[in-house]
Each structure stands twice: as structure tokens, then as C-alpha cells.
C-alpha positions, 0 to 999 in steps of 0.5 A, spaced: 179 460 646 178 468 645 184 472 643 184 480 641 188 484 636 187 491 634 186 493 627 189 501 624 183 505 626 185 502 634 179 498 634 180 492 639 177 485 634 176 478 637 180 472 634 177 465 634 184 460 633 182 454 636 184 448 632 188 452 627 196 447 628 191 441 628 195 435 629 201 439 628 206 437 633 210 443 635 217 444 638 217 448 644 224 452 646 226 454 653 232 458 653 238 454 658 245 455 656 245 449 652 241 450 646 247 454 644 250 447 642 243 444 639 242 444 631 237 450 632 237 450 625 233 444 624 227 448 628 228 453 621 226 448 616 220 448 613 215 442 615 217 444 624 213 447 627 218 451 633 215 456 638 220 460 643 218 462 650 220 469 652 228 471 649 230 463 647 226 468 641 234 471 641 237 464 638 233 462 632 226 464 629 220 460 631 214 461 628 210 462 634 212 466 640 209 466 648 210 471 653 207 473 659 211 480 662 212 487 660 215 487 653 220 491 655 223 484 658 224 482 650 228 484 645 225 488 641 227 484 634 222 478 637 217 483 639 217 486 632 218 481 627 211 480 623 213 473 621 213 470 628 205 469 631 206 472 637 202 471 643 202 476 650 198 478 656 193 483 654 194 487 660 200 490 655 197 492 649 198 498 651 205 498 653 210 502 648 217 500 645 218 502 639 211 503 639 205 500 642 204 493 643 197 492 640 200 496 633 205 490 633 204 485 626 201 479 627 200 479 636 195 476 639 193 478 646 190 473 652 187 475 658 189 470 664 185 468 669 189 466 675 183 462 679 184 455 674 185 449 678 192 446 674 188 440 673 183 444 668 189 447 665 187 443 658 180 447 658 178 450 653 176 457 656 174 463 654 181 466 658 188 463 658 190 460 665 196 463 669 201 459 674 206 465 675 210 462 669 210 462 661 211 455 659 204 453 662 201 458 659 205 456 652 203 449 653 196 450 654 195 455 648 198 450 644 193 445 645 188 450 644 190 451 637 189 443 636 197 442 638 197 434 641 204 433 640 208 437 644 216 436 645 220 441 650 227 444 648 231 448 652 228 446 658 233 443 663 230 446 669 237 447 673 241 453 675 247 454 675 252 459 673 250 462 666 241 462 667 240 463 659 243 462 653 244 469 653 246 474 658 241 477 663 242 482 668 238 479 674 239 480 681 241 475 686 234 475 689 231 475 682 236 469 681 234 465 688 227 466 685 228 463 678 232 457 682 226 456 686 220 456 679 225 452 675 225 446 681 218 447 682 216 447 675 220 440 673 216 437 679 209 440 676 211 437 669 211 431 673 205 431 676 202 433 670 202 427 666 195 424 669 192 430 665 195 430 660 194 422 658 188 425 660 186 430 655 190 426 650 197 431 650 203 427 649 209 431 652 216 429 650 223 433 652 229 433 647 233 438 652 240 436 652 239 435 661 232 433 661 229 432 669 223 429 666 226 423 662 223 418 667 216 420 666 216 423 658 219 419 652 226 423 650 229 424 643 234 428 641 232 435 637 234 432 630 229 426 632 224 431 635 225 436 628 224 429 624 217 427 628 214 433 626 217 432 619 214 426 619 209 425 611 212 432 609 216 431 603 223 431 603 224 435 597 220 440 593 217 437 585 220 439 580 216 445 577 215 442 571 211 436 574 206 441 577 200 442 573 198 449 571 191 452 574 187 452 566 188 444 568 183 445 572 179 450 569 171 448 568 169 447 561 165 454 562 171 458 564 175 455 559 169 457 553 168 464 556 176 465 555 177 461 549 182 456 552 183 450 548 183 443 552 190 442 556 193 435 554 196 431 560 204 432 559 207 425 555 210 422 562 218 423 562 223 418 559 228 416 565 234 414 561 239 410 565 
């Protein structure tokens, strides 16, 4: 998988990311109305790799974030944020906001094809496969960067008075349409499950009113955060117990520097 970005001189240079999360299991956030009484604090801490679709970005800071239209569509603070790696449909690099979309930190531009048959959507291609929503596009970038876990959040596929957890200003025919996509999508999930056992995907759902508990496993968002923590260590060393880099200088560098041989440290007495 390509992806472009563009240096200060505007240039457009290629970037080759595939397999970069590799192994790494990822939560990925929706925006339904009932994130906002989840802990989307656990999604901030280190050892969970989180990533958001279009403004589910608004709640909390993943590391990565998917979208597939206008810029104008998001907030701003997502689009700028240098600490997020951004993914967007290269058809908008040229798109301005506060400034042009291919002068945004750490954004990468795909180009979809929208001819993939869905049953190839875990191909690894040249271009990004496009079902008219972002969640697709999400779930098959994720796999490309070597993503094989992937637990849904936020995703409850249901309309009812409030779309997002956020206010929207959608029309009522915007309304009918996103009501349609959401059913259609949960159904499409469904179907799925043959390929993704196929390519090895595992899709698991914590979202407070998850449509697919009869076909994917289900867990709570503090037992999704805890999965992808899973042989991280829970709490930092003491820094007097890590070494300092000369223990690991050769004998020709320490030599040429005049450093005398490190010691191992005398273990510490534990006195109870």
C-alpha cells in the first residue's frame, strides 16, 4: 500500500507503511451518542493503540484518525493536530482550511478505487478500496499497517434522536440516508466474517449497543483497553534501575573516550 505526503518545497513523496502496527491490536471509535458515557480515557493510555473515524476525533485523541470527505466536514483541531496520523482521500490534498491539507503534520493521502469487489477488500493494493463509507476504508487501512486485532467502539449502528455524540446539522434527507448506510453497514459486517477469518482479521465489538454480538465476540471497553495492553508493562521502572548507554559502549569507544570499565550496580537491599 502507497500512501503520498508532501514535503515544504510542495513536493509530492511516496510512503511505503505497511506492516508498521504489526501485531498491534487497535480500538476503533465510531461517534454514536453513547461513547460519551464509555471511559474513553482508557483509549489515551499508553500501551492502546486507539484510532477514530471522521468527528468521534472530537472526544478524545486517538493515535490515528480515518476520513474519507471534505476537510471541511471535521473539526479543525483533529485535522491540525500533529500528534494524530491522519489518513484522507487524496482527492483533498489541495483542500484549504486553515491551510491546505497537504501542508497538515503527519497526514497521509490514499487514492480509492471504488471497483474492489468486497470480498477482496483485505488485498493488499496499490489503492485504498471505497464502499461509500469510512469504517471499510478504516478497517482495511488497519490491516495493511499489520493491524490483525481490531475491536469496533462507538459503532452501535442504530439511529435514533441524537445521530453522534456530538451535535450535527444534517438535513432530514441526510438523516434518511445516514439511517439506511448505518442498517446496511451492520449487515455487511455480518457478511463479512467468512473473509475475515479468511485473511486472519479478528473483529471484535465493545460498543455499548453492539448489532453484531451474534457473530463477533463482545467485551467491554475496559476489556478491550486491557487486550491491547496485554505484555505491556503496568508501570514504568525506576530509572535507577536502567542502565546508562557507556554500559554498552564497545571496548573502542570507551578507549578513545577515556571511560573506565561501568561496574554492574550492587543489587538493592529490600528490607521488610
Amino acid at each position: 500500500m502507497i500512501y503520498s505526503t508532501f514535503g515544504n518545497d510542495g513536493g509530492r513523496r511516496l510512503a511505503y507503511l505497511d506492516d508498521v502496527f504489526k501485531n498491534t491490536p487497535c480500538i476503533l471509535m465510531g461517534g454514536a451518542p453513547t461513547i460519551k458515557d464509555q471511559p474513553l480515557a482508557l483509549l489515551e493510555q499508553r500501551g492502546v493503540l486507539s484510532a477514530a473515524i471522521n468527528n468521534a476525533a472530537r472526544h478524545f485523541q486517538p493515535n490515528l484518525w480515518f476520513c474519507a470527505d471534505n476537510p471541511h466536514c471535521y473539526e479543525p483541531q483533529i485535522v491540525m493536530d500533529p500528534c494524530v496520523m491522519k489518513f484522507m482521500s487524496y482527492s483533498y490534498h489541495k483542500v484549504e482550511t486553515r491551510r491546505a491539507m497537504s501542508e497538515m503534520p503527519n497526514t497521509f493521502f490514499y487514492i480509492t478505487d471504488n471497483e474492489v469487489p468486497i470480498a477482496s477488500m483485505l488485498e493488499r493494493t496499490r489503492y485504498t478500496p471505497f464502499y461509500k463509507n469510512t469504517l471499510l476504508t478504516a478497517i482495511h487501512i488497519l490491516y495493511q499497517l499489520g493491524v490483525r486485532t481490531i475491536i469496533l467502539g462507538g459503532s452501535d449502528f442504530e439511529f435514533g434522536e441524537d445521530v453522534y455524540a456530538h451535535k450535527d446539522g444534517l438535513t432530514d434527507q441526510e438523516k434518511v440516508l445516514n439511517s439506511r448506510l448505518y442498517g446496511s453497514l451492520a449487515e455487511e459486517l455480518i457478511g463479512l466474517k467468512p473473509v475475515f477469518d479468511q485473511y486472519g482479521l479478528r473483529l471484535m465489538d465493545c460498543s455499548v449497543k453492539s448489532k453484531l454480538g451474534g457473530t463477533y465476540e463482545t467485551l467491554t471497553m475496559k476489556e478491550a483497553a486491557d487486550l491491547c495492553r496485554e505484555g505491556f508493562p503496568d508501570k514504568m521502572m525506576d530509572p535507577e534501575d536502567l542502565p546508562h548507554g557507556t554500559r554498552f559502549a564497545s571496548e573502542e569507544m570507551k578507549k578513545r573516550l577515556g571511560v573506565i570499565d561501568v561496574e554492574e550496580k550492587p543489587e538493592k537491599k529490600h528490607f521488610v
